[in-house]
Structure formats: C-alpha cells, structure tokens
N, C-alpha and C positions, 0 to 999 in steps of 0.2 A: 451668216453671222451667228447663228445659234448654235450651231456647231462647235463655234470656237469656243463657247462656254465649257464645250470638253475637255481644253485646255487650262482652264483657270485655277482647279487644287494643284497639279504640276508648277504653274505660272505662277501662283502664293507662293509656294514653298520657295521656287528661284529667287521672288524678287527678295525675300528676306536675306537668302543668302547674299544678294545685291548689297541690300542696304547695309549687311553687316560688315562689308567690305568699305563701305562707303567712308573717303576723308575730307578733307576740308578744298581742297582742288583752290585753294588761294594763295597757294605760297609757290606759285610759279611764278619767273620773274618772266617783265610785259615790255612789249615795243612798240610803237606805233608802226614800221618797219623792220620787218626781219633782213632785207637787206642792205639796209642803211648800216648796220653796224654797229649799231650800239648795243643793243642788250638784247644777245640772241634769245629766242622763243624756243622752247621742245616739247616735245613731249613727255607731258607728265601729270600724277597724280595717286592715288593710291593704289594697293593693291587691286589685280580684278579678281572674278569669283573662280576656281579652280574646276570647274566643270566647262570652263571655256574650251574648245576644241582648237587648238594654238598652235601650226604647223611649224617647221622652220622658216623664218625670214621673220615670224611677223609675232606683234605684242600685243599685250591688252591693260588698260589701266582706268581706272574709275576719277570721275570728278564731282565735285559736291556743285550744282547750282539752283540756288532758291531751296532750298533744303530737299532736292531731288538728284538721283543719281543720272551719271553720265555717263553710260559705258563706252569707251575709245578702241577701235582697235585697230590698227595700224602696221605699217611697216616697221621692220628692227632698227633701219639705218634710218636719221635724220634726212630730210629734205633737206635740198640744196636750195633751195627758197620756197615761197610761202605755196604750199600745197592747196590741190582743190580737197574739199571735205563735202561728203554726201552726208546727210542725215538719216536717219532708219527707223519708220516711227512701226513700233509692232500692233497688234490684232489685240481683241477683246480677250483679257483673260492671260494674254499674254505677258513677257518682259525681257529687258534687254537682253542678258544672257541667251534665252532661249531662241527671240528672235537671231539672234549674230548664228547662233549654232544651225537652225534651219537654212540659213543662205550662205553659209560656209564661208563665212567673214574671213577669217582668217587665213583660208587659202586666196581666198582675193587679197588681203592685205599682204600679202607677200608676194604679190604681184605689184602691188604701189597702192593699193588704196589705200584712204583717209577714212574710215566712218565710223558715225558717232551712234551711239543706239540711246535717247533720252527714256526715263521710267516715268509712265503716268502714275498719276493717283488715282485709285482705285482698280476695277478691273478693264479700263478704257479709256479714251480718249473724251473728252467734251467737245464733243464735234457736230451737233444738231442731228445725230442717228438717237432716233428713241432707246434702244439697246446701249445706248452709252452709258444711258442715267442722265440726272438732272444733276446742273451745275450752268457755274458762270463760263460760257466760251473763253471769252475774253482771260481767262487764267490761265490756261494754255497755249495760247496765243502772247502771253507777256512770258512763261516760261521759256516758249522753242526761242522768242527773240532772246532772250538773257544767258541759252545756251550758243546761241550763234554768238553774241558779242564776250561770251566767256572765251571760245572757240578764237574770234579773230584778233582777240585782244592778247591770250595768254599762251596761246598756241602755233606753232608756224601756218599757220593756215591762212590762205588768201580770201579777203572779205568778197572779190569779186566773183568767186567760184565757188559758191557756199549752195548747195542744193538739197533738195527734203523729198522723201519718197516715202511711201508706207503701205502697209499689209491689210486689207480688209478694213478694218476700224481705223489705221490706223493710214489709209490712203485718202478715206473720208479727209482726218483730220490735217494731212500734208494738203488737199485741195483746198480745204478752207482758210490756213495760212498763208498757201500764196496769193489767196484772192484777196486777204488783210492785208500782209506786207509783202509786196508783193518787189517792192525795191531790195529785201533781203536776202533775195534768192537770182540766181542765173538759171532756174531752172525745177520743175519740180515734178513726179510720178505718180503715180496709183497704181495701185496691183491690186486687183481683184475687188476694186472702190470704181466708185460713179460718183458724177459732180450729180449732188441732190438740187432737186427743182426753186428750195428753198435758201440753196447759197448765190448770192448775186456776185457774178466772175465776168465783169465786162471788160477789163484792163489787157490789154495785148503784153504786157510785163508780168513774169517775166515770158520773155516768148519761147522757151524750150521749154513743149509740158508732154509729158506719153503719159497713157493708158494701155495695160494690160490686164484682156479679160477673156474668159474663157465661154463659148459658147455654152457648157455645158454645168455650168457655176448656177447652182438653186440659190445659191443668199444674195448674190446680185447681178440678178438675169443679165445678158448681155442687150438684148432689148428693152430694160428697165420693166420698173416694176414699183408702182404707186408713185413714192416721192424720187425716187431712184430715176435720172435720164438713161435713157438709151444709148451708150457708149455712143453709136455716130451720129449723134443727135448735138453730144459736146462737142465731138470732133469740131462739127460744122461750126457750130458754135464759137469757137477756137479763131477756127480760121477766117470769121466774120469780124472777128474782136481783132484779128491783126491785119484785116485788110487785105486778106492774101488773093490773090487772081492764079487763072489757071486751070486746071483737070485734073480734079484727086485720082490720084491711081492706087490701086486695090494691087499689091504683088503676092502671089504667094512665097515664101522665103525656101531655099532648097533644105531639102529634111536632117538631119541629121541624126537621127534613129529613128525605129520602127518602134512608137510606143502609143498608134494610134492617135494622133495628135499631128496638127499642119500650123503653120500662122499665116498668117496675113498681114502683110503692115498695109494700111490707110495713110495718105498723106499727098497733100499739094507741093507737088515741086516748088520750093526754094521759102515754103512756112514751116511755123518752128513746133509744129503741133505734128505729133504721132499716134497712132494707133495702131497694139499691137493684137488680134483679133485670134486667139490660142482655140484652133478649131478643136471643138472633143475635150479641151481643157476644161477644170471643176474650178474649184472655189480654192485656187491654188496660187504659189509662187514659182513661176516656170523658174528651173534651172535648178530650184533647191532640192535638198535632202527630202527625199521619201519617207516617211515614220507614219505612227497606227494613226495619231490624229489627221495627219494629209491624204491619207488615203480613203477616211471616211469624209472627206471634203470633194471625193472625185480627182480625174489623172492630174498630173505633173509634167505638165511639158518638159521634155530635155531637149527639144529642137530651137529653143532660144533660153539664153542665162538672161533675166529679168536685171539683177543685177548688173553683170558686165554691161547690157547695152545703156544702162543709166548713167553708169559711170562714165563711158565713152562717151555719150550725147551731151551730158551735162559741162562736166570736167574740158571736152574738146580734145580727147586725145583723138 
C-alpha cells in the first residue's frame, strides 16, 4: 500500500481533471422498469476526461452523486434490458480515470461491459486500513449505496446484478461494503486486499465473493500480515459462513504465457467463494496494463484477466 502513494501527484492531477468534467448526472430520465416501457433508462451524463483510453465500440461519461464523481464506461449500443454493472473501486492515491485506463475498461466495454469507477475523497478510501486516514466509514459506505441507487434508478442497469470490486485500498473497501450491505450486491472482489481481522463478514450474502492475490505482494502478504487475514484463512472463512460441504480443490489454471507467474484457483465445489492464488504475482492487478508504477509493485500476471473473470462470475455470463 505504500507504494501506491507513488501514484498520488499523477492521481491529484487526474482527479481534477475528473472533477472538472464533472455534471450534474440528474437530469436523466428514471423507471422503475426498463422493460415495462415506460420511460426508457440510458445512458448518460456529462462529458468524461479526454485521457480516457476509449477503443471502438465503447463510451465514457461522468455522473455527479453526493457531490462526487462517477466515472461510467460502457458499451456504444444501448442494452436491450437492464444490464449487469460492476463497480470499480481504485487504490490509495489513485482515481477513476486512471484506474479504468490500467484494466483497459474500455476495451472490456466494447465487449459488453457495464462499469462504474466512483471518486473518493481524499487520497483513499475510509475503509479501517490505517493508511487510509481518519474518517467516518459509514460515509463511504452511504456514498457506494447512493451511486448503486443512482445506477439502478437512472440507468438501464439491473439492481439484481449490481457488483463491487476493487484494487488494493480500494478491495479493502469493496470487502467492507459487502459485509454492510450486503443485499446491494450479487457479488463482490478484491485484488490484491484481504478481509482485515477487524471487519466482521459473517453473512453468506452476497454468496459470489473471489480474492486475488499474489504470493509475492510485500503490502498484503498472501499469508497475512498483522491485522491483514491470510487469504485462505478467509477463504475458509467464506465457506463456513455459507455452509458449504465437501473437498476444496486447489487447481492450477493452464498457462497462458511465459511471464513467470501460475495461478491457482481455491474453491469447494458448488460454494460461491473463490480464490485466485497468482503464484510470483506482486502487489498487482492480474490481466492489466504494465506501467513504471505496476512494475515497482512486482509482476502482473497475464495468465488470468482479474477483470473478465469478475465479470463473468458476477454478471453470470
């Protein structure tokens, strides 16, 4: 996590250009039903920041909620009903802009993805990691909910496929909203985060949750480290909270390049709990974009997209 503070004068400078794009994201018209027919949902909202990386097929536009921005970025064509939507929370230091451009958003979104990338305040998340800074939880936690009900209210997106994942700081702070609301999600991630010893996650809801972490990650050991669990220590954890029976199985996944790196998924046949165990991986987002900050955080797996597999497991495709 201290690393990522290497990020933070780049991550100033974006989020401003964020906020300066930022509009009022309320003058979209609302349904309770996108396929009832009445008053269809789109997408929409203000301009986004022009440093987005925006391939063909797919858009990006900003929304104002709680006086925070919302970066969207999406497919070009309308949904033919109400879409699943991943959330995207970034790392210490970081912001939405930056995060979408490291997991190459926008080439996902022109495959069909939904996601949303919300802007914290300050340089993190209020998520009970000391590195966050001091602050009320509970304000981040009313924010992600007012961007999901912004989301399923003003947008074609399906309230029942609504999911949150996040990067470092900001996997902390996706694990500690599901364990708040935990009815608001179908599913939720961490990349390179551990459920700290100090959040209490008893609730088998929602029951699709992965972890991906890299053996070789110094800011959050894969064997934990103080208040930080031991990745299969939540696992177990996980799958005690859903009740699940049976024989975890440890697979290694077949490779897909030679970049000194293996995985392993962790998981009890037919529980909704995953782990994906990024052998030789650093303090990284398997599947994304290489640059000078990811590289002094240790490799980048490119034998699994941390991304695509969320969206597949979440979404249900």
């Amino acid at each position: 996590m201290l690393a990522r503070m290497l990020a933070a004068p780049l991550g100033a400078a974006l989020l401003l250009a964020v906020s300066a794009c930022g509009g009022s994201g309320d003058s979209s018209p609302s349904s309770a039903d996108l396929s009832a027919g009445s008053v269809a949902r789109s997408f929409s909202g203000s301009a986004a920041p022009s440093i987005l990386n925006l391939p063909a097929g797919s858009q990006a536009f900003i929304r104002t909620v709680d006086h925070r921005t919302v970066l969207y970025v999406v497919p070009d064509s309308e949904p033919t009903g109400p879409a699943p939507l991943m959330i995207v929370l970034d790392y210490l230091g970081g912001n939405p802009p930056f995060m979408a451009n490291l997991i190459q958003a926008g080439l996902h979104a022109s495959k069909g993805m939904v996601l949303a990338f919300p802007a914290h305040e300050g340089v993190s998340w209020i998520n009970g990691v000391p590195l966050s800074g001091a602050g009320n939880q509970q304000t981040d936690i009313d924010f992600l909910s007012d961007v999901i009900t912004d989301a399923t209210t003003n947008l074609p997106v399906d309230a029942a496929k609504v999911s949150m994942t996040g990067y470092s700081e900001g996997g902390f702070e996706a694990d500690l909203f599901a364990c708040t609301k935990p009815q608001m999600l179908v599913g939720f991630g961490m990349v390179a985060a551990a459920q700290l010893n100090t959040t209490s996650c008893t609730t088998a809801t929602p029951g699709k949750r992965m972890i991906f972490d890299g053996t070789n990650d110094v800011e959050v050991p894969y064997n934990g480290m103080g208040a930080l669990q031991p990745e299969e220590t939540t696992l177990a954890q996980w799958e005690q909270n859903e009740s699940c029976n049976g024989t975890e199985t440890a697979t290694t996944l077949p490779g897909l390049v030679s970049d000194g790196t293996s995985v392993v998924e962790h998981r009890m046949p037919g529980c909704g709990a995953i782990l994906y165990q990024i052998v030789n991986g650093g303090h990284t987002w398997p599947g994304s974009e290489v640059t000078l900050t990811t590289i002094l955080d240790g490799t980048t797996s490119q034998n699994i997209d941390a991304t695509q597999a969320q969206w597949d497991y979440f979404s249900g495709k």
